[in-house]
C-alpha positions as CSV (number, residue, x, y, z in Angstrom):
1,X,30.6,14.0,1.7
2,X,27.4,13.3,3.4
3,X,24.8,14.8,0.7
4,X,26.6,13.2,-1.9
5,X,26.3,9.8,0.5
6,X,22.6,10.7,0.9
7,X,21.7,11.6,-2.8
8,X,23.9,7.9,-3.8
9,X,21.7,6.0,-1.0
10,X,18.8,7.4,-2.4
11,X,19.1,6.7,-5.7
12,X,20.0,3.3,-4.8
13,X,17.2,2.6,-2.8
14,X,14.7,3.8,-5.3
15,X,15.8,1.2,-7.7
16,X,16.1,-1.4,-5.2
17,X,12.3,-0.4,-4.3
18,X,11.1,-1.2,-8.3
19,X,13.4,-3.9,-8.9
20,X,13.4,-5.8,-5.7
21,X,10.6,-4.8,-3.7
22,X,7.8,-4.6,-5.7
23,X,8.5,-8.1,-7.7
24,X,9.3,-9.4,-3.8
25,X,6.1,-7.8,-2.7
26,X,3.6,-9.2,-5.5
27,X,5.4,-12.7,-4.4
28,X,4.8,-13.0,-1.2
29,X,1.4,-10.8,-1.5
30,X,0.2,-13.7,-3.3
31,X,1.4,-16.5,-0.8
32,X,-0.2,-14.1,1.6
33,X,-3.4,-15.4,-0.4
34,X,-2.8,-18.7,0.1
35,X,-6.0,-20.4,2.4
36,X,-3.5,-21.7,5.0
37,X,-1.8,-18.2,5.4
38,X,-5.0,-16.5,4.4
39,X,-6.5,-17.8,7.8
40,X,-3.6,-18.0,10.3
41,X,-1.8,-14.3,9.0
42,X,-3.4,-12.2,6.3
43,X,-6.6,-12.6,7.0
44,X,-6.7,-10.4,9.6
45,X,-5.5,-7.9,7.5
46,X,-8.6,-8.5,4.9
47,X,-11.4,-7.8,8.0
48,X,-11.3,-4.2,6.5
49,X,-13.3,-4.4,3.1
50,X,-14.5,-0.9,3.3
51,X,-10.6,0.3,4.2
52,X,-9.3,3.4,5.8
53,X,-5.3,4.8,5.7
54,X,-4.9,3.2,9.2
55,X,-5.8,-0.6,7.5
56,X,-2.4,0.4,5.8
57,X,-1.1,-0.7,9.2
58,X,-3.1,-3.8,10.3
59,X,-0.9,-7.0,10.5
60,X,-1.1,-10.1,12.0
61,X,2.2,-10.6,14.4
62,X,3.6,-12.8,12.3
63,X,2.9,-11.2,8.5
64,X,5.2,-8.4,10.4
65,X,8.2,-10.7,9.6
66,X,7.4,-11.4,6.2
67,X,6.9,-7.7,5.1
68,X,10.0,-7.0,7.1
69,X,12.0,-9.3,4.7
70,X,10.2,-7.8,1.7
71,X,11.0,-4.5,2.2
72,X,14.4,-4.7,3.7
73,X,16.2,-5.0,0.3
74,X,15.2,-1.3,-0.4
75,X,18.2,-0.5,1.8
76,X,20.0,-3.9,2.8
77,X,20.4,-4.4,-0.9
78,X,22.6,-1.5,-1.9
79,X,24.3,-1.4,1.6
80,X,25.3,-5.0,0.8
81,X,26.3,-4.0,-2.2
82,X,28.4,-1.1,-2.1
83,X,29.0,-1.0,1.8
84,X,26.9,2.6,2.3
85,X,23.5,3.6,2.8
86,X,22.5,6.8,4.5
87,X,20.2,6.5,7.5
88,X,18.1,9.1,6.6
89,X,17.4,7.8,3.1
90,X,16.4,4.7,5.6
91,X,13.8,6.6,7.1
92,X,12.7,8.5,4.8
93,X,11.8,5.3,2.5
94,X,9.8,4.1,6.0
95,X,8.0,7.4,6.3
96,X,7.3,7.2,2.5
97,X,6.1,4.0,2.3
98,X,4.2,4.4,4.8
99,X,2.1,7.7,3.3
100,X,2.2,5.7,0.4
101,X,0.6,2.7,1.5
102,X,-2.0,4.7,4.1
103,X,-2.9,6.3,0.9
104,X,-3.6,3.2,-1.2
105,X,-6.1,2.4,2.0
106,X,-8.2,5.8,1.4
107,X,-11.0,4.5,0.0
108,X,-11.7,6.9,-2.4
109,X,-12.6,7.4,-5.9
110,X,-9.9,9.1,-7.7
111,X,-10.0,8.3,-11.7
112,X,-7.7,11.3,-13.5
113,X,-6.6,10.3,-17.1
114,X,-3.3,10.2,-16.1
115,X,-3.7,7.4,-14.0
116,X,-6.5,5.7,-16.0
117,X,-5.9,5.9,-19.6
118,X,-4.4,2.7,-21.3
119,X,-2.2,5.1,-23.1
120,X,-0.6,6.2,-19.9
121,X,2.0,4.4,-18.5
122,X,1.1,5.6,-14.6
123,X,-1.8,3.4,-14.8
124,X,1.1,0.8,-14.7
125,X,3.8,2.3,-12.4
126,X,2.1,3.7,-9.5
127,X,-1.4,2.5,-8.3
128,X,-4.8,4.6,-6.8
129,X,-6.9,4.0,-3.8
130,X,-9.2,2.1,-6.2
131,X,-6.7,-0.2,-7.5
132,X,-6.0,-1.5,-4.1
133,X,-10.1,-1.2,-2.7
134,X,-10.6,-3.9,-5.3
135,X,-8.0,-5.8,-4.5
136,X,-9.8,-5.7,-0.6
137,X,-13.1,-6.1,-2.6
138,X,-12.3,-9.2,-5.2
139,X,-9.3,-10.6,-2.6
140,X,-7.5,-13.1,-5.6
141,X,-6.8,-9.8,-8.2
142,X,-4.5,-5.9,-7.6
143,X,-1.8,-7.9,-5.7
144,X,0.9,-5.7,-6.7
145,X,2.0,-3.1,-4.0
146,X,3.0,0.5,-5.6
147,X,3.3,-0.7,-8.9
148,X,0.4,-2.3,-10.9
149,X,2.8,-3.5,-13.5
150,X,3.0,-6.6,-11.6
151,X,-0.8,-7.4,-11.8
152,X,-1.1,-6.3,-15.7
153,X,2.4,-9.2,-16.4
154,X,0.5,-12.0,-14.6
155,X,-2.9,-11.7,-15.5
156,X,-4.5,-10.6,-12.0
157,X,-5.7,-7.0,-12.6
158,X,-9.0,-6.6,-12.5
159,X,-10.7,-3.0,-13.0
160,X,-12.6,-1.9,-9.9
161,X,-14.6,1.3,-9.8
162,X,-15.7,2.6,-6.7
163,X,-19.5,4.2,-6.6
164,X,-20.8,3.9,-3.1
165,X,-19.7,7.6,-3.2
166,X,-21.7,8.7,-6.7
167,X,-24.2,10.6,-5.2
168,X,-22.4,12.5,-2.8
169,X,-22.9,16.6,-3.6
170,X,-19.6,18.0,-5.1
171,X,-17.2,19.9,-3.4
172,X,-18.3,23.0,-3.6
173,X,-21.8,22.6,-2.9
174,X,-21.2,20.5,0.3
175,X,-22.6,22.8,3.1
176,X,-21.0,20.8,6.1
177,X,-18.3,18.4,6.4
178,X,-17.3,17.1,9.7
179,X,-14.4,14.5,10.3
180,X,-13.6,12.7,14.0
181,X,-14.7,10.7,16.1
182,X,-15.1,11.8,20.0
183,X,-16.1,9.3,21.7
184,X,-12.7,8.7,23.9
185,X,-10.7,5.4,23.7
186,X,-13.2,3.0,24.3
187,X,-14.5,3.7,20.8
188,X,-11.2,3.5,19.5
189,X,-10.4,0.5,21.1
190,X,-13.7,-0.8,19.1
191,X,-12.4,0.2,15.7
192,X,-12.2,-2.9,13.5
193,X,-8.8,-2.2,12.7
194,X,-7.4,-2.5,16.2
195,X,-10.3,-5.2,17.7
196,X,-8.7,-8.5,17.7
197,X,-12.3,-9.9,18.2
């Protein structure tokens, strides 16, 4: 039946994701880092030190490719395998990945124990906004992508701890907060994230 072909596919592609993916990912993130493919691909990519969710989405033409052949075998994998793989579990992985890695790009601070703790063992299988600011902040450390795991096996974690944002009132005592920006598409098409300049 199709759910229980959907539920299969899914399952599949989750542990394609950790076992292919994000080994695949830390590989070629580092080659990435390379200075020859630093300057002619993933540079561009690095412009952004103070990053927003849409940096998430800001590739040089030809990185495009390589990320296309690192996250493939999420789904080519177990369709090779086993000759079946929904195609909503395929987009739904894209959608995912997508929030996923826009939210990695949020610069912000967000330290819960859970996620910080050398006892826990998130702080190895899924990564925070801060995790991935220092990787845009140090640029050879926090290569892996979803899954710091990778990082803490080779040696290139490095702790970053965001503050630019310490003295900001809290929450609740915030009288005004205003988010957008109006000024029509010629400030958009300024945005360092889309000026190829």
């Amino acid at each position: 039946s199709d759910a229980s072909v959907i539920g299969v596919s899914a399952f599949r592609a989750f542990w394609a994701h950790i076992f292919l993916v994000e080994p695949l990912y830390y590989a070629a993130h580092r080659w990435l880092h390379l200075p020859e493919n630093m300057k002619s691909m993933h540079g561009f990519h690095h412009l952004s030190i103070s990053t927003l969710p849409s940096t998430s989405l800001v590739q040089n033409f030809h990185e495009h490719f390589v990320y296309i052949a690192v996250f493939g075998p999420a789904f080519l994998a177990p369709f090779l395998l086993f000759w079946e793989m929904h195609w909503t579990i395929i987009g739904a992985y894209l959608v995912m990945f997508d929030l996923i890695n826009a939210y990695g790009h949020m610069n912000i601070k967000y330290r819960h124990a859970i996620f910080t703790s050398k006892y826990s063992p998130f702080q190895y299988l899924f990564y925070t906004p801060e995790f991935h600011l220092g990787h845009h902040a140090f640029f050879r450390a926090n290569y892996a992508l979803f899954m710091p795991i990778w990082d803490h096996m080779f040696g290139t974690w490095r702790a970053y701890e965001k503050t630019d944002t310490d003295n900001i009132l809290p929450a609740k005592q915030q009288d005004f907060v205003f988010i957008g920006h109006n000024a029509g598409l010629a400030h958009f098409l300024t945005c360092a994230e889309w000026d190829i300049y």
